[in-house]
C-alpha positions as CSV (number, residue, x, y, z in Angstrom):
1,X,-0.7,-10.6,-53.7
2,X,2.7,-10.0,-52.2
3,X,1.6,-6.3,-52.0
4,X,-1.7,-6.9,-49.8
5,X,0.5,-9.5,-47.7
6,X,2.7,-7.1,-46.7
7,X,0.4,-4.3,-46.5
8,X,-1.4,-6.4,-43.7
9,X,2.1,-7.1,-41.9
10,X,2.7,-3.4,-41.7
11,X,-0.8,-2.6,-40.3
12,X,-0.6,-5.7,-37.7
13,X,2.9,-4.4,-36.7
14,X,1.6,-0.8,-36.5
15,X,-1.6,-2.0,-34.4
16,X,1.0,-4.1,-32.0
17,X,2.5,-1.1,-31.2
18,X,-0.5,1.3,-30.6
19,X,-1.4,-1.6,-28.1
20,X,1.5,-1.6,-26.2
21,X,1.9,2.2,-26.2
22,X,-2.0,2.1,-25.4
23,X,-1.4,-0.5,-22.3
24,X,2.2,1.4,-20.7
25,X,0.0,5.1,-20.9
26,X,-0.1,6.8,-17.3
27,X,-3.7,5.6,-16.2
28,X,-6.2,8.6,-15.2
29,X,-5.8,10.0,-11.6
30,X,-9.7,9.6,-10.6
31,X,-11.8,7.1,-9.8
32,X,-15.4,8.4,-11.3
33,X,-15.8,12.1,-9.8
34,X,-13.1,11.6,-6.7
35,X,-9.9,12.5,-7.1
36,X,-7.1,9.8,-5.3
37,X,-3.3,11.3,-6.7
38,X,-0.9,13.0,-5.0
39,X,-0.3,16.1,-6.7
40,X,-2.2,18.5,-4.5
41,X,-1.9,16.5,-1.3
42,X,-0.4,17.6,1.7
43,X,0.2,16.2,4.8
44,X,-0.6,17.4,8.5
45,X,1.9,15.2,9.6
46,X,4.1,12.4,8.8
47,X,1.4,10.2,6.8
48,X,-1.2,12.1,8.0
49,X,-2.9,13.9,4.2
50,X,-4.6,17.4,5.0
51,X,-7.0,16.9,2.5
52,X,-10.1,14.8,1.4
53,X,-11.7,14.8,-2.1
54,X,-15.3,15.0,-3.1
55,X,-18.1,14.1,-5.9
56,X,-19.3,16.9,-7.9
57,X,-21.9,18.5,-6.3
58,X,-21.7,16.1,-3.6
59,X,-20.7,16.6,0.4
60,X,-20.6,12.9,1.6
61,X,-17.6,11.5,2.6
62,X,-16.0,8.2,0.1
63,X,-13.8,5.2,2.2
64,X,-10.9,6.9,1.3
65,X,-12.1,10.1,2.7
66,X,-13.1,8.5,5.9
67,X,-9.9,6.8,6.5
68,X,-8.1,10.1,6.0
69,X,-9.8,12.0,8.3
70,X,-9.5,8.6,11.1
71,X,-5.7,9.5,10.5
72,X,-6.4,13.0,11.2
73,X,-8.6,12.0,14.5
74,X,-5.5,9.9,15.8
75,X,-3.2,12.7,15.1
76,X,-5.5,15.3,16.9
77,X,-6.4,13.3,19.9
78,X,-2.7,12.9,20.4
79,X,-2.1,16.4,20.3
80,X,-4.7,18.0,22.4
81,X,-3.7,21.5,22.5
82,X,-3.7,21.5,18.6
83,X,-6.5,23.4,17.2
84,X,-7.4,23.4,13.3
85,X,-9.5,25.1,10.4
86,X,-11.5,23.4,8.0
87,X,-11.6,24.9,4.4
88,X,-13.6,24.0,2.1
89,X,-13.6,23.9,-1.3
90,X,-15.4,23.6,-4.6
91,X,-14.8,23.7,-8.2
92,X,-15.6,26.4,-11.0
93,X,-18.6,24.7,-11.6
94,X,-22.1,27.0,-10.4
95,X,-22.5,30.0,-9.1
96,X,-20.5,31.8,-6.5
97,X,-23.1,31.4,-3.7
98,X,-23.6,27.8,-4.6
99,X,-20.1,26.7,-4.8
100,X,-20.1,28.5,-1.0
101,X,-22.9,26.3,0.5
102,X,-21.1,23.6,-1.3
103,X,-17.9,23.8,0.6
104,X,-19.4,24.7,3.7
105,X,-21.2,21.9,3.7
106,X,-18.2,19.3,2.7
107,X,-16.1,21.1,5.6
108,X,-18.8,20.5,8.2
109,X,-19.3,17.1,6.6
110,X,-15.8,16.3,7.3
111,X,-15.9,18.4,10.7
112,X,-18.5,16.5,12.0
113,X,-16.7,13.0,11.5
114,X,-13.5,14.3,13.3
115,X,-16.3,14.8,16.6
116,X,-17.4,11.1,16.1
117,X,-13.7,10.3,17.0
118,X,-13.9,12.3,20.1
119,X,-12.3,15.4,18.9
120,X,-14.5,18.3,20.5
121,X,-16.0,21.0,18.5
122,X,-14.1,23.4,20.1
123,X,-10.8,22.9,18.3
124,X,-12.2,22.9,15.0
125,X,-13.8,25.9,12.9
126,X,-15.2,25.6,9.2
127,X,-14.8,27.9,6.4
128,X,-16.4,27.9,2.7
129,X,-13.8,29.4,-0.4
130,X,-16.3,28.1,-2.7
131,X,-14.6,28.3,-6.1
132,X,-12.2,31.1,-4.9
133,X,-9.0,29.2,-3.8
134,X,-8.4,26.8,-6.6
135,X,-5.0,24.4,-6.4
136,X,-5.9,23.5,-10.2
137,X,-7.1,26.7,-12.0
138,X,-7.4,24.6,-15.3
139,X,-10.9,23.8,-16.9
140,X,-10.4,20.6,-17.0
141,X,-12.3,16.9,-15.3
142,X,-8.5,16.6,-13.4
143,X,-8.8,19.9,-12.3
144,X,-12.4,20.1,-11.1
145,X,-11.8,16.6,-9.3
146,X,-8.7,18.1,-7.1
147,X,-10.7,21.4,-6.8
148,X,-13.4,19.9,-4.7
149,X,-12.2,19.1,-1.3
150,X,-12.1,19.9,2.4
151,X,-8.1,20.8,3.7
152,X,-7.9,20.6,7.6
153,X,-4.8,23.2,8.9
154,X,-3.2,23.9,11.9
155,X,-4.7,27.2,13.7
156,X,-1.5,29.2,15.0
């Protein structure tokens, strides 16, 4: 009896500790499809990210992609002689001439909400990588998820 009584300690003290490894492991970096970290962020200007993170096979802006590109409005209007490209992007995911449509149409998508902050047409021109131009060349959910975006730079 003494045996099984302390064979049950061990395995409660051995399941406390999975569950408090379990609860102080790094949390995933994406909410569903849409990638929110840091990693592969960079910024326009102070505060200001560059980049904006899609669904797979989707082109329609999330909250958090809308506010970004409001940030990205502000800083354009303030700088009125800036002019900028949008790229964008897909992941590994489908054909070449897919993954092509696909980023043209999130760069237009997120073109086309810049011009319903006033910023004219003008200053900003859309290209498609597709699946050429990975930051993550991993085939992994992580990767794919930081793979599809749109990344606004400054036209020199």
């Amino acid at each position: 009896m003494n045996f099984n009584k302390n064979l049950r300690n061990i395995f409660l003290i051995l399941f406390a500790i999975f569950a408090l490894s379990a609860c102080s492991a790094k949390k995933s970096q994406t909410t569903g499809d849409v990638y929110t970290g840091n990693e592969t962020v960079e910024y326009l200007a102070s505060g200001v990210k560059d980049r904006v993170f899609f669904a797979t096979n989707k082109s329609s802006l999330t909250s958090a992609s809308r506010e970004t590109l409001r940030k990205q409005a502000t800083y354009l209007r303030k700088n009125k002689k800036l002019n900028v490209t949008i790229e964008g992007h897909a992941d590994e995911r489908g054909t070449r001439e897919y993954n092509l449509a696909l980023g043209e149409r999130r760069a237009n998508a997120a073109r086309d909400y810049l011009m319903t902050y006033g910023i004219s047409g003008k200053r900003i021109s859309v290209i498609s990588y597709g699946k050429e131009r990975p930051v993550n060349s991993e085939s992994t959910p992580l990767a794919w998820s930081q793979n599809r975006r749109s990344v606004t730079v400054k036209v020199k």
